[in-house]
C-alpha positions in Angstrom: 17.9 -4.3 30.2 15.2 -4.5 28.0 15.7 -8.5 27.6 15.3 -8.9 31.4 12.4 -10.1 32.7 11.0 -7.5 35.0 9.4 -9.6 37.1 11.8 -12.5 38.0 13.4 -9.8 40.5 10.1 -9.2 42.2 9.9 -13.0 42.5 12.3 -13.0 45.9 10.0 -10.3 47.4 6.2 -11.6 46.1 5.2 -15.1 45.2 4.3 -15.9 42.0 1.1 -17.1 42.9 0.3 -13.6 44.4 1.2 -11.7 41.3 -1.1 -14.7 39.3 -4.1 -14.3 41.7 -3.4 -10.2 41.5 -3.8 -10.8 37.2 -7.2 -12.8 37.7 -8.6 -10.4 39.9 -7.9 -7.7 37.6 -9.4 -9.7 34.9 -12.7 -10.4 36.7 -13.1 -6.7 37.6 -12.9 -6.3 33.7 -15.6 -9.0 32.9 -17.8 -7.5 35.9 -17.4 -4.0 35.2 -18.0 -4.2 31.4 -21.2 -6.5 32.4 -22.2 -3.2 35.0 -21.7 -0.5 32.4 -23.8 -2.7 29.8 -26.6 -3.0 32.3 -26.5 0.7 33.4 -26.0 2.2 29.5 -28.7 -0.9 28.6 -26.4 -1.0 25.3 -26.7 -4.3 25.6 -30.6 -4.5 25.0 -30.6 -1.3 22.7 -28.1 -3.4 20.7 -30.4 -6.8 20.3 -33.8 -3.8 20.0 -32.1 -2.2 17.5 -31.2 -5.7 15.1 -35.3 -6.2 15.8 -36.4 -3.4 14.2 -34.0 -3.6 11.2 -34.5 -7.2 10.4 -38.6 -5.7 10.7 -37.8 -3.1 8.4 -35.3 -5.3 6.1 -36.1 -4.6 2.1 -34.0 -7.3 1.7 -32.3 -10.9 3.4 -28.7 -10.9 3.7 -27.1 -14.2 2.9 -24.3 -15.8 5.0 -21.5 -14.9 2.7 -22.5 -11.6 2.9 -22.9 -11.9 6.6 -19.6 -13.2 6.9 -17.8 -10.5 4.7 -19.0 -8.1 7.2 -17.7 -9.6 9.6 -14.5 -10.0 8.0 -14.7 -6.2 7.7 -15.8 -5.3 10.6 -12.4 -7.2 11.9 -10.0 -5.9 9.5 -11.1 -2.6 9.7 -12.8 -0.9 12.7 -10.4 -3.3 14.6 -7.8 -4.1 13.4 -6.6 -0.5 11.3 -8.9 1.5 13.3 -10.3 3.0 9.7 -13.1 4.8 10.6 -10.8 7.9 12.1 -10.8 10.3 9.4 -8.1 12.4 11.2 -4.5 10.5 10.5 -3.1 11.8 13.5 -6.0 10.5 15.6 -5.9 7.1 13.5 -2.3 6.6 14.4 -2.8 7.6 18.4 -5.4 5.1 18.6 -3.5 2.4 16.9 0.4 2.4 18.9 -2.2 2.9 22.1 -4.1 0.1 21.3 -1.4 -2.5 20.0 0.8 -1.1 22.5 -2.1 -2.1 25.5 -2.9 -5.4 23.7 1.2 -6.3 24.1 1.9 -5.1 27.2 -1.0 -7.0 28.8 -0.5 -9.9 26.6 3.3 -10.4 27.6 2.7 -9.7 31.1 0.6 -12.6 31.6 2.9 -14.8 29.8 5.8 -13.5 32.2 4.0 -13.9 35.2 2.3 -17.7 34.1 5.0 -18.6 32.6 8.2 -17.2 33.4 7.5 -15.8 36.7 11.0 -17.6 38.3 13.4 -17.0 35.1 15.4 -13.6 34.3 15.4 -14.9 30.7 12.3 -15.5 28.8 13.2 -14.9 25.4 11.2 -12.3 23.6 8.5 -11.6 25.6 10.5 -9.3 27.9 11.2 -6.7 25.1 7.7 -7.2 23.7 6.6 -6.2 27.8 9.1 -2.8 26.8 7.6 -2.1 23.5 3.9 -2.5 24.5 4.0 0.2 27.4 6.6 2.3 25.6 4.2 2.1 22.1 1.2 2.7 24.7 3.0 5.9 26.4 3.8 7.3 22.6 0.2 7.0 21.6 -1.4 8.0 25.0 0.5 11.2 25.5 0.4 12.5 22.2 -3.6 11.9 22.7 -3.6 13.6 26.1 -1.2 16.6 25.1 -1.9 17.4 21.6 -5.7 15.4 20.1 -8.2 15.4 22.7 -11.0 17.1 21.2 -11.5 20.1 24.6 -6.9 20.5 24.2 -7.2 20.2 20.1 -10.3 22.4 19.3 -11.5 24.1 22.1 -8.0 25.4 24.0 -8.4 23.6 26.9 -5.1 23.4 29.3 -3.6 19.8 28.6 -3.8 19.0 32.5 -7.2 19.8 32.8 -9.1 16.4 34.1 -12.4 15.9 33.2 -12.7 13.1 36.2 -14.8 10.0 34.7 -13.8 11.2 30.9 -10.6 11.0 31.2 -10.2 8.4 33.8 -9.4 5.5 31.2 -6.6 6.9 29.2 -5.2 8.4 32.3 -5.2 5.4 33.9 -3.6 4.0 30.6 -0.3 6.0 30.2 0.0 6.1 33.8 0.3 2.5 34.0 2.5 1.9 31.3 4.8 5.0 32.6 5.3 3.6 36.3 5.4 0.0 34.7 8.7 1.4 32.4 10.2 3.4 35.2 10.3 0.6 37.3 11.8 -1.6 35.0 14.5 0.5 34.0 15.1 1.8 38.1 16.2 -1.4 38.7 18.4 -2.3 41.7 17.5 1.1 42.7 15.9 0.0 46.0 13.5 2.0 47.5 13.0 4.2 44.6 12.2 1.0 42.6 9.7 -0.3 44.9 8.0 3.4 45.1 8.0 2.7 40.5 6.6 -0.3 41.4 4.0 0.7 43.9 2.6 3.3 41.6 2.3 0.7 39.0 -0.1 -1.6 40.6 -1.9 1.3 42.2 -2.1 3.1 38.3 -3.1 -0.4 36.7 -5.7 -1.1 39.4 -7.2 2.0 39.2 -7.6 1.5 35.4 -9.2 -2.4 35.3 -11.0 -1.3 38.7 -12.7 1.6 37.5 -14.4 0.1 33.9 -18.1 0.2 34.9 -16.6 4.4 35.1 -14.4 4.8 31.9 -14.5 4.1 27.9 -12.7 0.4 28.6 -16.1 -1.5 28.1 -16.7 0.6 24.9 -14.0 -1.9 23.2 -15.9 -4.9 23.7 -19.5 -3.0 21.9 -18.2 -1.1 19.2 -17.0 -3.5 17.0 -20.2 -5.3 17.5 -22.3 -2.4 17.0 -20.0 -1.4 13.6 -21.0 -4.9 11.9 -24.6 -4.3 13.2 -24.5 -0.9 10.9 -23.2 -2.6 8.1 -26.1 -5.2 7.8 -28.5 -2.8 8.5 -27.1 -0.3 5.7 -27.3 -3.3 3.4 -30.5 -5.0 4.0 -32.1 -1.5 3.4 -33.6 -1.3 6.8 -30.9 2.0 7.3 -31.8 2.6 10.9 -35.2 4.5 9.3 -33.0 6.8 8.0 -33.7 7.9 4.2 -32.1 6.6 1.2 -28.8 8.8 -0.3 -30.4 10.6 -3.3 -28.7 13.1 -5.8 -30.2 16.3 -5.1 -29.7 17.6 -8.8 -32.3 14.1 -10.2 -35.4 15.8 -11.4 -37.1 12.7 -10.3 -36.2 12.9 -6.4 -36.5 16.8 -7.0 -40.6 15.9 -7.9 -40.4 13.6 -4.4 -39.2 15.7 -2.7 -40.3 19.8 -4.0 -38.9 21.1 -1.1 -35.5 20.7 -2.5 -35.5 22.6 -5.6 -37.8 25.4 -3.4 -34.8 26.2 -0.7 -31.8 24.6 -2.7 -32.7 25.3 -6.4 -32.5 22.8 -9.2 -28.6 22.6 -8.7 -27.8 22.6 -5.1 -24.3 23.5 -4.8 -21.7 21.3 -3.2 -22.1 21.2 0.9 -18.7 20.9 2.0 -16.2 18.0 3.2 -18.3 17.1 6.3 -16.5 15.8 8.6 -13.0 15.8 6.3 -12.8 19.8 6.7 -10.3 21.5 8.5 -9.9 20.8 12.2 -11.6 23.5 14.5 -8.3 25.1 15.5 -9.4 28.8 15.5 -9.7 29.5 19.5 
C-alpha cells in the first residue's frame, strides 16, 4: 500500500490538471500571505533598519569568507539541525515535523506533475507516507506533550489558542486526513469523506499564513545570519560586550558590580539550560 500512488486513483474522479492548478493556488497563497504578514509585522524593513545601524556601529569589516562561513552556518545549523533548541525533546519535534513537511510536500508535487496518471512511481509514493507519518510523529508529540502553556503551565492539551495554534494544527491535521485516506482506500464514501478533510485541512493551513508562524520560516534563518555578523563586527545590536565579572579591571568600569555582587560574584545559574518549569 504504501508503494501506491495515492493519487493515480483520484485521477478517474479529478483531472490532473485540477489537482495541478489546486497545487499552484496553494503556492501563491503562500508567496502572498508571507508578503502580507511581512508588511503587517514590517519585519521586513526592521530586518534591512536593523543591518543599517550595525554596519553604522561596526568596530570592525567583515570579509567575504567570513561572510560566507556564516552563511554556511546559518544553513547547517539553524536550518538544517535546528541547533539553537536547547531542549532535546523540542530539537527532535521540530526536526521529524519539519523534514516530514518538506517530504510530504516535496513528493506530492512530484506525484501530481509527474505521475498524476500512474499507480507506480517508484519511491516517491513511500517518501509521500513517510513525510506525513514523520510530520504526525513530530506534530503530536509537540501538541500533546511540548507546547510551552501544555508543558509548563498545565494547560489542557485541546485547549486552542485560535491564531497560535492555527499553523501546527493545520499541520498534523493535514498530514492525518492525507494518511487516512490513503490507507481507506477502496473504501468509498468513507475515502472521499478522508479525502475531503484533507484538502479542506491543507487549505486551511497555506490559506491562513498572513494568520499563523508559516511565514516565520522564510525570516528566521535570515535574521539568524543577520545576528551572527552583527555579533562579529562588534556592532552587537548596542548591547554590551561579555565581561568577567571577577576582572578587577571591568570591576573599576563598572563599580557597581563589586558594590551589589562583591569582588567574586557567584555563579548565576544555567540560564536557559535549567530545569524545565514543570512545578504546576
Amino acid at each position: 500500500m504504501l508503494s501506491i500512488n495515492p493519487f493515480a486513483e483520484l485521477a478517474a474522479v479529478i483531472s490532473p490538471e485540477i489537482m495541478q492548478g489546486y497545487i499552484v493556488l496553494m503556492v501563491l497563497l503562500v508567496i502572498v500571505g508571507t508578503i502580507l504578514d511581512m508588511r503587517h509585522k514590517r519585519s521586513a524593513e526592521y530586518f534591512f533598519e536593523n543591518a543599517k545601524r550595525a554596519q553604522k556601529d561596526a568596530k570592525r569589516t567583515l570579509s567575504g569568507g567570513e561572510k560566507a562561513s556564516f552563511a554556511i552556518k546559518t544553513v547547517t545549523n539553524e536550518v538544517l539541525t535546528s541547533s539553537e533548541f536547547k531542549n532535546a525533546r523540542r530539537r527532535i519535534s521540530h526536526l521529524l515535523t519539519m523534514y516530514g513537511f518538506v517530504l510530504f510536500v516535496v513528493s506530492t508535487a512530484v506525484l501530481i506533475f509527474g505521475y498524476a496518471n500512474e499507480t507506480s512511481a517508484g519511491i516517491w509514493p513511500a517518501l509521500w507516507h513517510l513525510g506525513a507519518l514523520s510530520l504526525c510523529i513530530g506534530g503530536y508529540w509537540f501538541w500533546f506533550a511540548i507546547r510551552v502553556d501544555v508543558a509548563s503551565e498545565g494547560v489542557k492539551w485541546y485547549n486552542f489558542n485560535g491564531r497560535g495554534d492555527i499553523f501546527i494544527v493545520g499541520l498534523i491535521t493535514t498530514a492525518t486526513f492525507a494518511l487516512l485516506w490513503s490507507f481507506t482506500r477502496g473504501t468509498g464514501a468513507l475515502n472521499m469523506a478522508f479525502f475531503v478533510l484533507f484538502i479542506a485541512a491543507s487549505t486551511v493551513l497555506f490559506g491562513t499564513v498572513f494568520w499563523s508562524k508559516f511565514a516565520h520560516m522564510f525570516f528566521k534563518p535570515a535574521a539568524a545570519y543577520q545576528k551572527k555578523c552583527i555579533m562579529a563586527d562588534g556592532s552587537r545590536e548596542k548591547l554590551p560586550d561579555e565581561y568577567d565579572l571577577t576582572d578587577p579591571a571591568v570591576q573599576a568600569k563598572f563599580p557597581d558590580i563589586p558594590e551589589y555582587m562583591g569582588t567574586n560574584p557567584p555563579y548565576m545559574g544555567l540560564g536557559i539550560d535549567r530545569e524545565p518549569p514543570r512545578h504546576y
